[in-house]
C-alpha positions as CSV (number, residue, x, y, z in Angstrom):
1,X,8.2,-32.9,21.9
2,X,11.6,-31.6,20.3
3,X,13.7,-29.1,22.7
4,X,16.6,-27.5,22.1
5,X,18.9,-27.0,25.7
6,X,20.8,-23.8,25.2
7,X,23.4,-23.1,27.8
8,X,23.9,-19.8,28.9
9,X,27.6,-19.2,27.5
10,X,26.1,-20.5,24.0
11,X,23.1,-17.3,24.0
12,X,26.1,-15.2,24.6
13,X,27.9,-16.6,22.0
14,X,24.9,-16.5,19.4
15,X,23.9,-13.0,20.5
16,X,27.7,-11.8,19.9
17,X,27.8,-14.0,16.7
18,X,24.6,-12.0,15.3
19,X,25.8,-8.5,16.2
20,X,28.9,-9.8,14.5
21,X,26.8,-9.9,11.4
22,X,24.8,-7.2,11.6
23,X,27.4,-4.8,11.8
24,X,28.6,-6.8,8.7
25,X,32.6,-8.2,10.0
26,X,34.4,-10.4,7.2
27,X,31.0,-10.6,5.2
28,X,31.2,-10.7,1.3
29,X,28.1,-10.2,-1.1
30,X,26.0,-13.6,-1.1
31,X,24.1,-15.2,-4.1
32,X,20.4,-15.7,-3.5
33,X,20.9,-19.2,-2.8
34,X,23.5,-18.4,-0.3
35,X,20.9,-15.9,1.3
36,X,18.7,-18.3,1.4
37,X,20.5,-20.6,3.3
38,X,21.1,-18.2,5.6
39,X,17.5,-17.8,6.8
40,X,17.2,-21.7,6.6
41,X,19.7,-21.8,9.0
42,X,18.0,-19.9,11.5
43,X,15.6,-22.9,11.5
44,X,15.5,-25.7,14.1
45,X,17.1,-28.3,12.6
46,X,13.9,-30.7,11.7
47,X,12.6,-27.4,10.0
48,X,14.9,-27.4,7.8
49,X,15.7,-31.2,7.0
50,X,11.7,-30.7,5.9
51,X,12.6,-27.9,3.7
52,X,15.6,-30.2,2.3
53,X,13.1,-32.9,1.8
54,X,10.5,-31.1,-0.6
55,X,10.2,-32.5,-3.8
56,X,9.3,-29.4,-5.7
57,X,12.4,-27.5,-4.6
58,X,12.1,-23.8,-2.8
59,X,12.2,-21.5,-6.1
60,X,8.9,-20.0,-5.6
61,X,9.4,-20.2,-1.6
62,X,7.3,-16.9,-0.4
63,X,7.4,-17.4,3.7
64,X,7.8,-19.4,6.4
65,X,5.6,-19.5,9.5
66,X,6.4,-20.8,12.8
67,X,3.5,-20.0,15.8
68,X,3.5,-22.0,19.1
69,X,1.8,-24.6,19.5
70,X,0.9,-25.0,15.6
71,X,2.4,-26.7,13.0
72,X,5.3,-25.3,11.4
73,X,4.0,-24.0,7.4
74,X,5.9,-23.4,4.5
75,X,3.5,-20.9,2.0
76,X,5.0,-20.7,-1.7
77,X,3.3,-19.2,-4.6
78,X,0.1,-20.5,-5.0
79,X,0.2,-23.2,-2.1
80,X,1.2,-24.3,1.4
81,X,3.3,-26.9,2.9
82,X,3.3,-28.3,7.1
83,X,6.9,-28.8,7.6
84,X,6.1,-31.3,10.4
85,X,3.2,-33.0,12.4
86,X,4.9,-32.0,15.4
87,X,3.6,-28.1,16.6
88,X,5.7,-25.7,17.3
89,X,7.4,-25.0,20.9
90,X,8.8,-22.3,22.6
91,X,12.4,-23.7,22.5
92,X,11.7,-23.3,18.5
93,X,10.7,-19.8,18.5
94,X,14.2,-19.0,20.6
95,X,16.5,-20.5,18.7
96,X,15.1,-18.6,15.7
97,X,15.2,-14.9,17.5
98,X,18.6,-15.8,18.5
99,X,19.9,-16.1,15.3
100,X,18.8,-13.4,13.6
101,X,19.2,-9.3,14.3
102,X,17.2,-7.4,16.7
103,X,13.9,-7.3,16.6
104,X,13.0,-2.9,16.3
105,X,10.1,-0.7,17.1
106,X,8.1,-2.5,14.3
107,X,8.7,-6.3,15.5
108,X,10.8,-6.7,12.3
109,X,14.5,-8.0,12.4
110,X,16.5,-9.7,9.4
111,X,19.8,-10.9,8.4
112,X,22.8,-8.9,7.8
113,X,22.9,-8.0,4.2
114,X,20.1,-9.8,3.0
115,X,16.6,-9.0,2.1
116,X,14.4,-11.4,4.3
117,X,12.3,-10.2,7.0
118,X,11.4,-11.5,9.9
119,X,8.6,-10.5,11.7
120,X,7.1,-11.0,15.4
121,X,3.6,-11.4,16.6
122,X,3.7,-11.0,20.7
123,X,1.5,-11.8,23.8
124,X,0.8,-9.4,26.0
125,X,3.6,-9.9,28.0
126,X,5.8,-9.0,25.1
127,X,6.8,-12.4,24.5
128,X,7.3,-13.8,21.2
129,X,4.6,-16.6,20.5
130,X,5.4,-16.5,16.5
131,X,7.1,-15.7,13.5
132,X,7.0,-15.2,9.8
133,X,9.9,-15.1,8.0
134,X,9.6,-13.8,4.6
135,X,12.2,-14.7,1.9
136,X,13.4,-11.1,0.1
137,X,14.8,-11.2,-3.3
138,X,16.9,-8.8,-5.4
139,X,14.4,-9.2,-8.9
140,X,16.2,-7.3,-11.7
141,X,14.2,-6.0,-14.9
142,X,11.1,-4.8,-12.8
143,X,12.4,-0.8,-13.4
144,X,12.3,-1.0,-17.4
145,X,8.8,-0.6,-17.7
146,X,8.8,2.8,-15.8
147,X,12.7,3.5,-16.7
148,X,11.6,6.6,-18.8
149,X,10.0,8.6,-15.9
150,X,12.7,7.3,-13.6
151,X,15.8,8.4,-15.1
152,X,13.7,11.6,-16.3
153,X,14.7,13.4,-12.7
154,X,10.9,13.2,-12.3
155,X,9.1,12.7,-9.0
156,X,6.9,9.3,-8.5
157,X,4.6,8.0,-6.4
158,X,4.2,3.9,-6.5
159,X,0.6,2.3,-5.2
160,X,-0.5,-1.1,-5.1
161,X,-1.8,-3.7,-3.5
162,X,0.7,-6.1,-0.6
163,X,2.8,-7.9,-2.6
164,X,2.5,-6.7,-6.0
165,X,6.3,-5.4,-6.1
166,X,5.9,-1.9,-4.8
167,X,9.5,-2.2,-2.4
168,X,11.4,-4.1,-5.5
169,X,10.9,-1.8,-7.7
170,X,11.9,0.8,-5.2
171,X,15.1,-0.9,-4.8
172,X,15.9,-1.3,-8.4
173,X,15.0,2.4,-9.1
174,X,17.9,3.8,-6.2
175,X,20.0,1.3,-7.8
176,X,19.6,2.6,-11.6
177,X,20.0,6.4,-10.2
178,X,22.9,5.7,-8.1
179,X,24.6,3.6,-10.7
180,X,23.9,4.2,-14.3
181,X,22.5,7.9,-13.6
182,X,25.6,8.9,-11.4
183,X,23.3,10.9,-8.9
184,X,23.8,11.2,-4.9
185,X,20.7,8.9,-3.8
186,X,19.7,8.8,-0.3
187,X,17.1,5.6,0.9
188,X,15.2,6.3,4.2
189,X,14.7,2.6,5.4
190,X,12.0,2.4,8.2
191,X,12.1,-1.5,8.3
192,X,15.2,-2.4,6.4
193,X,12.9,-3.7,3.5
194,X,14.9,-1.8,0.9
195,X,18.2,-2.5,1.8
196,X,18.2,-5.2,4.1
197,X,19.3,-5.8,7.4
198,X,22.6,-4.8,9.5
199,X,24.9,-1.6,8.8
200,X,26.1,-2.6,5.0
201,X,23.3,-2.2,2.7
202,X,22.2,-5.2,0.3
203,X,24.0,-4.6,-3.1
204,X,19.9,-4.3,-4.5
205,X,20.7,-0.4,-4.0
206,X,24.3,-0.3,-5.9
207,X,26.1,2.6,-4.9
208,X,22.5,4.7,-3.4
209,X,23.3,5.3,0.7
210,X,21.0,4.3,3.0
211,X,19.9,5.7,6.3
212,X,18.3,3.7,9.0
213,X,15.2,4.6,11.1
214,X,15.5,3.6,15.1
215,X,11.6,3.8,15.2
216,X,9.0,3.7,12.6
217,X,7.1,7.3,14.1
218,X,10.7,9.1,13.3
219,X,10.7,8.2,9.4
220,X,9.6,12.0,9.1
221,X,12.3,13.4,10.6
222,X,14.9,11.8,9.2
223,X,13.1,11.8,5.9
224,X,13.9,16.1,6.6
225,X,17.5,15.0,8.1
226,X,18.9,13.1,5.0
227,X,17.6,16.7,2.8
228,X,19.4,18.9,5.5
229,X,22.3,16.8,5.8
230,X,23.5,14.8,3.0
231,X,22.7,16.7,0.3
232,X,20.8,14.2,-2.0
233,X,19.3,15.0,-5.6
234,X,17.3,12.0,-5.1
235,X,15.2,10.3,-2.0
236,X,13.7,6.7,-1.9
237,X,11.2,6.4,0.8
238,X,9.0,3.1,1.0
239,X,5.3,3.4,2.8
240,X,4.4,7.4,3.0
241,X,1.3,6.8,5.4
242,X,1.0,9.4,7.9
243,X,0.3,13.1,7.7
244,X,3.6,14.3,9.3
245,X,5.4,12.2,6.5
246,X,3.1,13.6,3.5
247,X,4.5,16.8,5.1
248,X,8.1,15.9,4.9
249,X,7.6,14.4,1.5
250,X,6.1,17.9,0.3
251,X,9.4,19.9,2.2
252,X,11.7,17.4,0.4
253,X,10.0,18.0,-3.2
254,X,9.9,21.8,-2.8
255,X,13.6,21.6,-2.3
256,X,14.0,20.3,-5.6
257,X,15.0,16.7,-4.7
258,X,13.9,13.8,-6.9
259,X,11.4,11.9,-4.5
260,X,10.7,8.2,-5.6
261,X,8.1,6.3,-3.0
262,X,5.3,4.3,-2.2
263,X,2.4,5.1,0.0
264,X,-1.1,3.4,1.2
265,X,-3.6,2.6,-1.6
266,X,-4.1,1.0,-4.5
267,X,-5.3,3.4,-7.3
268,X,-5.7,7.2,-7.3
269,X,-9.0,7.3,-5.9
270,X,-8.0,5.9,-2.9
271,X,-5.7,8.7,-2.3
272,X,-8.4,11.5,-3.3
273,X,-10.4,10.3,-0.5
274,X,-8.0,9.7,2.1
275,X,-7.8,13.2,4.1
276,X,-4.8,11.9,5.5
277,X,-3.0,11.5,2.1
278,X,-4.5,13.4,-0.4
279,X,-2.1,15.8,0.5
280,X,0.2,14.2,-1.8
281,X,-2.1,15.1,-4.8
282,X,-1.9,18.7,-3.5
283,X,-4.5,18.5,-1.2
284,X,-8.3,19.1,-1.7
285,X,-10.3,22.2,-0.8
286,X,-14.0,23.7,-1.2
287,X,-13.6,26.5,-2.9
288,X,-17.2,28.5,-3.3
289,X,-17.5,30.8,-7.0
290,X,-18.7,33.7,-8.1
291,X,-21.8,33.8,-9.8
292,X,-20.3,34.2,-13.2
293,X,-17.7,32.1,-12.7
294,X,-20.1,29.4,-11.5
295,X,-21.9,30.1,-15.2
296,X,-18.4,30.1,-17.2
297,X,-17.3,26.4,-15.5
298,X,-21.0,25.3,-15.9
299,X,-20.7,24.2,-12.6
300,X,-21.7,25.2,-8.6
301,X,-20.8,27.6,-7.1
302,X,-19.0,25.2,-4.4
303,X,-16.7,22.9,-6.2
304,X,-13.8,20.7,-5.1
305,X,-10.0,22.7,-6.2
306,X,-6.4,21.3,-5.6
307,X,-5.1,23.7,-2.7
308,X,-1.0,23.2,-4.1
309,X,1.0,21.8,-6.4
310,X,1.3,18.0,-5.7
311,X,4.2,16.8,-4.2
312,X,4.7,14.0,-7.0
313,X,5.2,14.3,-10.9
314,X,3.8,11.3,-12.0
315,X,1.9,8.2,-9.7
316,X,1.9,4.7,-11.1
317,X,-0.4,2.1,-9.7
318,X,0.9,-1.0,-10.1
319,X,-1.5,-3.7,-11.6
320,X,0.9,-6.7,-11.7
321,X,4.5,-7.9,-12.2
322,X,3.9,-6.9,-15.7
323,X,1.5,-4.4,-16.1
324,X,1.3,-0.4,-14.7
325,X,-0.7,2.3,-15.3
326,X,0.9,5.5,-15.3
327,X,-1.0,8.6,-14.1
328,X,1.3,11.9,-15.4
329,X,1.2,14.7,-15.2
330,X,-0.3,14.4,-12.2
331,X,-1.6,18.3,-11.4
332,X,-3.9,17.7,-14.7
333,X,-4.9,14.3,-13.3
334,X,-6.1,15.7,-10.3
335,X,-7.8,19.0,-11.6
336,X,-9.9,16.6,-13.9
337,X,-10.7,14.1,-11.4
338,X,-11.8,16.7,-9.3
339,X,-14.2,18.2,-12.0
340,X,-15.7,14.7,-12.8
341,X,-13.7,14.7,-16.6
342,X,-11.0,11.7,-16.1
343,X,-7.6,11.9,-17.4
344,X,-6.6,9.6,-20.0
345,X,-4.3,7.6,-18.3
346,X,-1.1,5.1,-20.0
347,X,-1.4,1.5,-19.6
348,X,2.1,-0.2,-19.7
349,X,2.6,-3.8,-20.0
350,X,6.2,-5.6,-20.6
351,X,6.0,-9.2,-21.8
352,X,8.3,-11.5,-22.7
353,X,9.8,-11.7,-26.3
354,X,7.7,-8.0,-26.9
355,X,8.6,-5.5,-24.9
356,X,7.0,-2.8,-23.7
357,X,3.5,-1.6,-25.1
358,X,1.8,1.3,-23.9
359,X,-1.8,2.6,-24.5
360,X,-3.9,5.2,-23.6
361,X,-7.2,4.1,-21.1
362,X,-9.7,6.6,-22.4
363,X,-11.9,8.0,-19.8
364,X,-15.7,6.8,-19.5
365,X,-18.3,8.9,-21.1
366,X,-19.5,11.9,-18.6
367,X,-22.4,13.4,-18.9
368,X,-23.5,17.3,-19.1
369,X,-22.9,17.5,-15.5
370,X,-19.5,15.3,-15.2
371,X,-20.9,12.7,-13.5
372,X,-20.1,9.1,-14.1
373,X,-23.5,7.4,-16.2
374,X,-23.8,4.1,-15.3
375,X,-26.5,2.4,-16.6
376,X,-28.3,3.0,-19.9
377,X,-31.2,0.6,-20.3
378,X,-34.5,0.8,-18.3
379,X,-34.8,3.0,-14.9
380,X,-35.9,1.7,-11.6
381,X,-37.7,4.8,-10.0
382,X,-36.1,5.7,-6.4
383,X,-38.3,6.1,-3.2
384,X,-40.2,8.9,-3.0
385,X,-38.5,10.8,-0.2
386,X,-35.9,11.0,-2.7
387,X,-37.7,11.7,-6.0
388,X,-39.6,14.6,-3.7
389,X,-36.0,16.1,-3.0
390,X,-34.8,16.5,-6.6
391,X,-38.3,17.9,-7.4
392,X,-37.5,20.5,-4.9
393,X,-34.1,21.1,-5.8
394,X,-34.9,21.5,-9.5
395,X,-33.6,18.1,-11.0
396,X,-34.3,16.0,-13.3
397,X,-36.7,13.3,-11.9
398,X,-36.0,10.6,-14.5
399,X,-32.3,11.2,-14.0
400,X,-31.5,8.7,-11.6
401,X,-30.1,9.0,-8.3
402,X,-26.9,11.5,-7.9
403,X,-24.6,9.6,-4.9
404,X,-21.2,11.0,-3.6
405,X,-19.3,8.5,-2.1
406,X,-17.2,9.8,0.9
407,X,-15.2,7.1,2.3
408,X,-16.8,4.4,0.2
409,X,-14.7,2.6,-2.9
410,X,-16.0,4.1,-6.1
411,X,-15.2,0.4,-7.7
412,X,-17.2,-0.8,-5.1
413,X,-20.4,1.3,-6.3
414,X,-19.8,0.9,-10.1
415,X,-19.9,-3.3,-9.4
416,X,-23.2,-2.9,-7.1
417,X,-24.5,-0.6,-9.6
418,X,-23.9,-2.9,-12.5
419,X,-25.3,-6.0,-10.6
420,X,-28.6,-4.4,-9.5
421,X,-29.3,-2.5,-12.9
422,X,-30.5,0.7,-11.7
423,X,-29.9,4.3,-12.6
424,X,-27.0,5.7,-10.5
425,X,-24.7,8.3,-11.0
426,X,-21.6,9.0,-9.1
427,X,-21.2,12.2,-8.7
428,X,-17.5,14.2,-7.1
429,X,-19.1,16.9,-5.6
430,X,-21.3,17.1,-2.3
431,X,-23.4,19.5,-4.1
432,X,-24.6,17.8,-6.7
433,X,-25.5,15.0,-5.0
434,X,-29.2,13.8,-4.0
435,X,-27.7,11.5,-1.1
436,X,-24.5,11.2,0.7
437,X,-23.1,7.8,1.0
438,X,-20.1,7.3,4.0
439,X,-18.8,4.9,6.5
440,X,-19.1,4.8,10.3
441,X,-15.5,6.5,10.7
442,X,-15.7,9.0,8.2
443,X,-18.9,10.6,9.8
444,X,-17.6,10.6,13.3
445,X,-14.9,13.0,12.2
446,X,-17.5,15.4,10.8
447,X,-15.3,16.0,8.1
448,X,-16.0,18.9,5.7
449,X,-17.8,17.9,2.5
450,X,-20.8,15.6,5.4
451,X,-20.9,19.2,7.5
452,X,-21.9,20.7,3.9
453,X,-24.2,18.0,3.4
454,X,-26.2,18.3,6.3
455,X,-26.7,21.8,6.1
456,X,-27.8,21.4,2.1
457,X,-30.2,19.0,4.3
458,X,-29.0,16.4,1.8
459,X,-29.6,12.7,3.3
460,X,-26.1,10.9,4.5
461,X,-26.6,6.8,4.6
462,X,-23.6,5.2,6.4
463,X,-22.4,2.0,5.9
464,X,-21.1,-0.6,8.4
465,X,-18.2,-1.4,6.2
466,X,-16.5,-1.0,2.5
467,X,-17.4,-4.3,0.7
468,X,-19.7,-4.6,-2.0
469,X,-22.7,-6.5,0.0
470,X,-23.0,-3.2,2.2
471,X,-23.2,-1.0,-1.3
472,X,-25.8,-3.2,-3.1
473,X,-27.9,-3.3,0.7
474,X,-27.7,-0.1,0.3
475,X,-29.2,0.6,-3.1
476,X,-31.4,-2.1,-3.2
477,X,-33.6,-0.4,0.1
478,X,-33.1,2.4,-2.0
479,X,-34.8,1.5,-4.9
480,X,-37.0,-0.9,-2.9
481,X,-35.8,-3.7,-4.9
482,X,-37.4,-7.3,-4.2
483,X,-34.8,-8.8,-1.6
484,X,-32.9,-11.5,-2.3
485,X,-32.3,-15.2,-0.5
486,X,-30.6,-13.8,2.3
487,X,-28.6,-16.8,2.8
488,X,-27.0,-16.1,-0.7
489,X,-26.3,-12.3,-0.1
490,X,-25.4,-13.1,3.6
491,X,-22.4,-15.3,1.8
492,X,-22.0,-13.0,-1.1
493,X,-21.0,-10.5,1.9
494,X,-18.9,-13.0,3.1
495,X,-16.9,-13.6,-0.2
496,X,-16.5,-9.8,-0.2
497,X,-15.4,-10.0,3.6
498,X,-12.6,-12.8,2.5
499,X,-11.3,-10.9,-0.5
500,X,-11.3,-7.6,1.8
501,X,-9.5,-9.9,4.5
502,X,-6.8,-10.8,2.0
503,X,-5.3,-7.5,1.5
504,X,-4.7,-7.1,4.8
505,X,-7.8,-5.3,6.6
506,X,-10.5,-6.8,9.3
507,X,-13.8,-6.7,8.1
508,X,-17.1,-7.1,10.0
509,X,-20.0,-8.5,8.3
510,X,-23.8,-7.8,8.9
511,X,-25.6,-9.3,11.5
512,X,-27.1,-12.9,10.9
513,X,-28.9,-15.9,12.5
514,X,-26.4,-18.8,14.1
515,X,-26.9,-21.0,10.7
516,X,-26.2,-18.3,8.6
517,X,-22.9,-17.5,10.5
518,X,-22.1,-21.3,10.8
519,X,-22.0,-21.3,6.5
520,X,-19.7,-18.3,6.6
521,X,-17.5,-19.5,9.4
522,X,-17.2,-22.5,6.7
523,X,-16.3,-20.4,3.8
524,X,-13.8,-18.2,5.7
525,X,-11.7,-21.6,7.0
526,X,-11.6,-23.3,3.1
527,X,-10.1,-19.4,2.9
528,X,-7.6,-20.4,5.2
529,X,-8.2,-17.2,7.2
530,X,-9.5,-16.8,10.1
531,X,-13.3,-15.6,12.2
532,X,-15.1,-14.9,15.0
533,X,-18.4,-13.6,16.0
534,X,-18.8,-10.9,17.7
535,X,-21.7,-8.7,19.5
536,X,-24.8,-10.3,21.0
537,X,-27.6,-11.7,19.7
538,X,-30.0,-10.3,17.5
539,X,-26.8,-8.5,16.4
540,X,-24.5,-11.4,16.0
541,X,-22.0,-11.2,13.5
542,X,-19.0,-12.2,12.2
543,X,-15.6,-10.1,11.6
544,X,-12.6,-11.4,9.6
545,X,-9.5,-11.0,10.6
546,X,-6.2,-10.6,7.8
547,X,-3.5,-13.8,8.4
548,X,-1.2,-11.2,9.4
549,X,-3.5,-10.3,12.7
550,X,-5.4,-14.3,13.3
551,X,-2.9,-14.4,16.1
């Protein structure tokens, strides 16, 4: 077993060494390859002689991940690496944390004036039991394809998956505003991801100032402080995802500051039905009409309104390292979206040796109603109950089904709809629909549009969880469809479950019989995630966990 014996006098020295650097004494700007030596040398010394050692070099080097008592692992683009047969000891894990910075509110510390990130997983004693220490890089060029918007002076909101590049291209934009645009840019920097760690910020933000957060529940305040304070015309906030910071985002626009950030979700759907959020998009409202007015829309009388302005000009959901799609402007994109007519929306893409293209994405065909018709060919009737409630609410029995997902992934419905061939139409207001689908959560918190359903007497179906195998269950005991095998649906759920997993949320599958579990437990592991099973028996099941919670 490898140990390293640290005396006393020598953690002194290390921890004075590393405030040293944070507060950034006789430090000049490094080159990436210098940066990345500096997080190498934070390693135990076999670590990195293994590093040293690999063939293929450490260009595409994404993280490294050290947890007790497993072996040390290198993950790169498209692969992974065990540094060393030997697993990982304590002794390891401390002569890691002492060489880097403090470890904050969000177990996240770093390097002075670099971009890597290390983060902590703990025991419940609050020890550290492992570590992932992500390589950060300073990518130019990522900007350009959005540059136009940017240097506009217009406000923009960036969504995307983990990993797809939202915080780079947060950092290039500060650093194009400060620099070439001359303007006074301000970057609240909750975990030092922006502008790296220690009291000089990484040169990734050019001449942009950056103010640190002690503790990730006060990015709010000072989010209101650098507006009151420092007198900005532009603010660079990375991960809006609370209510109290949709509301200091909305004070900071209203002053007429530039605001360029990123918040939770991947597409503008996801914000519409996030009541946490949506407030970015102006918030969402049930607004009931006049009689006449109901007639001049050709709508109901209750239909779904912005309540204010949004906070953001333009949002830009970010598909790739090459591709966008550019929402804008952003009041119109909501108002049609809300009225069932999508917004033609850009589609960006910057490739080498062309340049940038853009396209419009023309909106799928709505019928009279503006709702989304998904299926053309031959109609599967629905159950009775069902076809009985239309009749009595005076629609169309050969219409198809009318389902307003609350909670539920739209995309998710479209693919189950597609797969199962029968007549569905996703419908954006609770009014129009025939049945109500949500999720577990979502109907706890008796949130307005399932109150209005319930006393419309219109049916609510709730789902365990968001993946597609929940959706088609769903539809196919609507439509009393034949069942499947339900060994291949049971893994279908499973795939779902992994690519769920992946993105960074726990899923929990249905309930199924040991043999069942024992060929999902299978698929999950040549996932390299990880599950267990949970609940008791009839009603055992298996939940997934993200590799960023297996611990």
């Amino acid at each position: 077993m490898r140990c390293w014996s640290v005396e006393p006098a020598q953690v002194r020295g290390r921890r004075a060494e590393g405030a040293r650097l944070n507060a950034g004494e006789g430090l000049v700007t490094p080159s990436f390859p210098e940066e990345l030596a500096l997080l190498i040398g934070t390693l135990p010394e076999p670590i990195r002689d293994a590093l040293a050692a690999l063939p293929e070099g450490l260009e595409d080097l994404l993280e490294i991940v050290l947890d007790l008592g497993r072996e040390p692992e290198a993950r790169f683009d498209g692969r992974e690496v065990l540094l060393s047969p030997e697993p990982v000891s304590r002794a390891d894990i401390e002569y890691v944390t002492l060489r880097v910075g403090a470890f904050g509110g969000d177990n996240r510390a770093g390097i002075a004036r670099t971009l890597h990130r290390i983060s902590a997983i703990r025991n419940r004693k609050g020890e550290v039991v492992g570590l992932t220490c992500r390589v950060g890089r300073a990518v130019t060029g990522r900007v350009e394809i959005i540059r136009d918007i940017v240097v506009g002076g217009q406000s923009l909101l960036l969504l995307g998956k983990p990993g797809v590049g939202k915080t780079t291209m947060l950092r290039e934009v500060a650093r194009i505003l400060a620099d070439e645009s001359r303007k006074r840019v301000v970057v609240v920097d909750t975990s030092n991801e922006i502008a790296g760690d220690g009291d000089i910020p990484h040169p990734g933000i050019g001449r942009a100032r950056r103010m640190q957060v002690a503790r990730p529940e006060l990015q709010h305040a000072v989010m209101i402080e650098a507006v009151e304070n420092h007198m900005p015309e532009v603010i660079v906030i990375d991960e809006i995802g609370t209510e109290l910071e949709a509301a200091a985002a909305r004070t900071i626009a209203e002053r007429g500051v530039q605001l360029v950030g990123t918040a939770h979700g991947n597409t503008l759907d996801n914000l519409l039905i996030n009541p946490t959020l949506n407030d970015l998009l102006g918030g969402i409202q049930t607004v009931t009409l006049s009689d006449e007015e109901a007639r001049r829309r050709g709508t109901q009388k209750s239909v779904l309104e912005r309540k204010s302005p949004p906070t953001f000009d333009a949002l830009v959901e970010i598909v790739d390292r090459h591709r966008v799609t550019v929402h804008m402007p952003l009041a119109d994109v909501v108002d049609d979206a809300l009225r069932g007519r999508p917004h033609p929306a850009q589609l960006r893409e910057m490739r080498a040796g062309q340049g940038l293209t853009t396209r419009l994405v023309e909106p799928a065909p709505f019928d009279d109603r503006g709702s989304r018709e998904l299926f053309e060919g031959q109609m599967t009737e629905p159950r009775a109950g069902l076809r009985q409630l239309r009749v009595q609410s005076g629609r169309d029995s050969t219409a198809g089904t009318s389902v307003f997902p609350y909670g539920v992934s739209r995309v998710y419905l479209e693919q189950a709809v597609r797969e199962l061939r029968v007549p569905v139409r996703i419908q954006h207001h609770v009014d129009d629909a025939d049945v109500v689908l949500t999720l577990k959560n979502y109907y706890r918190r008796r949130d307005s549009p399932l109150r209005a359903a319930e006393a419309e007497g219109i049916p609510i179906s709730i789902l365990r969880s968001n993946t597609v195998a929940q959706v088609r269950t769903f539809l196919a005991q609507l439509y009393n469809l034949e069942p499947t095998d339900p060994t291949d649906a049971a893994l279908a759920e499973a795939r779902d479950g992994i690519e769920r997993a992946r993105q960074g949320t726990a899923v929990e599958l249905s309930p199924q019989n040991a043999y069942i579990r024992r060929l999902q437990h299978q698929l999950v592991e040549e996932s390299e995630l990880v599950a267990r099973s949970t609940g008791k028996e009839p009603r055992r099941r298996l939940r997934i966990y993200p590799s960023s919670q297996a611990s």
